[in-house]
VMD Tcl script that draws the C-alpha trace (Angstrom):
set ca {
  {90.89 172.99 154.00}
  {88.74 174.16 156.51}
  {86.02 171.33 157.89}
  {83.04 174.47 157.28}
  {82.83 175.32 154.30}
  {83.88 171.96 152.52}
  {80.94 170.84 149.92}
  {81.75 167.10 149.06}
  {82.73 163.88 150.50}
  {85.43 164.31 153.14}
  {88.63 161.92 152.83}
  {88.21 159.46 155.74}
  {90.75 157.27 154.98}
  {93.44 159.21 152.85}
  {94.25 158.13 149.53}
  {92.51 154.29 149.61}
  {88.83 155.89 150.89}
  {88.38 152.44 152.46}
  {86.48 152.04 155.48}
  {86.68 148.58 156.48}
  {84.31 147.13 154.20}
  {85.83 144.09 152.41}
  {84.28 143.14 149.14}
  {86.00 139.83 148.93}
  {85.65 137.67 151.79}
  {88.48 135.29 152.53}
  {87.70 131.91 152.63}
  {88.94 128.73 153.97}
  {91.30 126.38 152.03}
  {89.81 123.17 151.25}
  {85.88 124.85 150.59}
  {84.14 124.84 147.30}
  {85.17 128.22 146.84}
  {89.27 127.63 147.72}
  {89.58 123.66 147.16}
  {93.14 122.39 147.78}
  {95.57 121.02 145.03}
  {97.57 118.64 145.23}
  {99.90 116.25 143.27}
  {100.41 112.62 144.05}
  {102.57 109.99 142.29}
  {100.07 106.99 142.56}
  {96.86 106.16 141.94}
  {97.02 104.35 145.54}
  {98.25 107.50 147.26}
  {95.48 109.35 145.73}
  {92.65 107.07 147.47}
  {94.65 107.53 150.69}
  {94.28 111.19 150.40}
  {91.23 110.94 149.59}
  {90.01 109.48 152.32}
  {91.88 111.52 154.32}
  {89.99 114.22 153.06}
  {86.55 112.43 153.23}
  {87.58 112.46 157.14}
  {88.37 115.74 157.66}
  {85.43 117.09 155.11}
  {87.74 119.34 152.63}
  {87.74 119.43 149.08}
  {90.46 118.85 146.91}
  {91.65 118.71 143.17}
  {94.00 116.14 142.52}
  {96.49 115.79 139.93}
  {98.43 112.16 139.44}
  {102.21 112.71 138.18}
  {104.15 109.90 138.20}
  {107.57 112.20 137.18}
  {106.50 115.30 139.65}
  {107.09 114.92 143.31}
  {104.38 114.41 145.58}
  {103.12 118.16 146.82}
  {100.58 117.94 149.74}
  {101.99 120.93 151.33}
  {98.14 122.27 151.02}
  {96.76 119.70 153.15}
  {99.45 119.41 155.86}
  {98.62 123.42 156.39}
  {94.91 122.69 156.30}
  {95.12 119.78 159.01}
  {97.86 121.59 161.04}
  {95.89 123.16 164.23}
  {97.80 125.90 165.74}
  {98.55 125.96 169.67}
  {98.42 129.06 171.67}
  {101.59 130.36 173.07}
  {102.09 130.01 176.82}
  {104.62 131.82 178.76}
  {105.91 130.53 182.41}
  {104.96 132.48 185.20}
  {107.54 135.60 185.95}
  {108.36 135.77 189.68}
  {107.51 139.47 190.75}
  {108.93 141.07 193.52}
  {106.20 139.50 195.81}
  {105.29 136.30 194.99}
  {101.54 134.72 196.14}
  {103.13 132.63 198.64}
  {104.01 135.70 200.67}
  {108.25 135.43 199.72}
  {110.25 138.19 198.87}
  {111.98 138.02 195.60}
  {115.46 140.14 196.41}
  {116.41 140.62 192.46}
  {119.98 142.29 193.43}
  {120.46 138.82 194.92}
  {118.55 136.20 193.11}
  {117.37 134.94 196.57}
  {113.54 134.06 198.07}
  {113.35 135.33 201.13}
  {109.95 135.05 203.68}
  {108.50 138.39 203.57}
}
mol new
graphics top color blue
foreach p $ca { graphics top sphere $p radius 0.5 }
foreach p [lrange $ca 0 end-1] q [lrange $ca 1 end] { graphics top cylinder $p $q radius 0.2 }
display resetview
């Protein structure tokens, strides 16, 4: 199809015609819109969650079954912060102190 003489609307994306618009935002777990379930076995467990939740500002549903086990998978995720991986430092050929790294050898040598 040649790109002059086409009357229409061109196929950006191929067969999805999406364009990076998203209709449905994603939201956070533990907002009004995505509130976190969870099951307890006690009425005592549930007002520790609770105020576990009061402290950390989420939202939650929560179901007490006595002959279910406890499922707080939900929050664990929501109060688990992620850490950045860090990498040590690989030793280059020249290092910043000015030695030679001889990698046939394994050796620091003063440049």
């Amino acid at each position: 199809m040649s790109k002059f003489f086409f009357m229409g609307k061109p196929d950006i994306m191929g067969e999805n015609n999406s364009n990076g618009f998203a209709p449905k935002r994603t939201a956070k777990p533990g907002t009004e819109l995505y509130p976190l379930t969870l099951i307890v076995n006690s009425v005592e467990r549930q007002s520790e969650i609770e105020a576990i939740l009061e402290e950390h500002s989420l939202l939650a549903s929560i179901e007490v079954k006595a002959e279910v086990p406890e499922d707080i998978r939900e929050l664990d995720f929501a109060l688990s912060k992620s850490t950045p991986q860090v990498f040590d430092k690989v030793l280059g050929s020249v290092d910043l102190s000015g030695l030679k790294f001889v990698q046939s050898r394994g050796d620091l040598i003063a440049a």
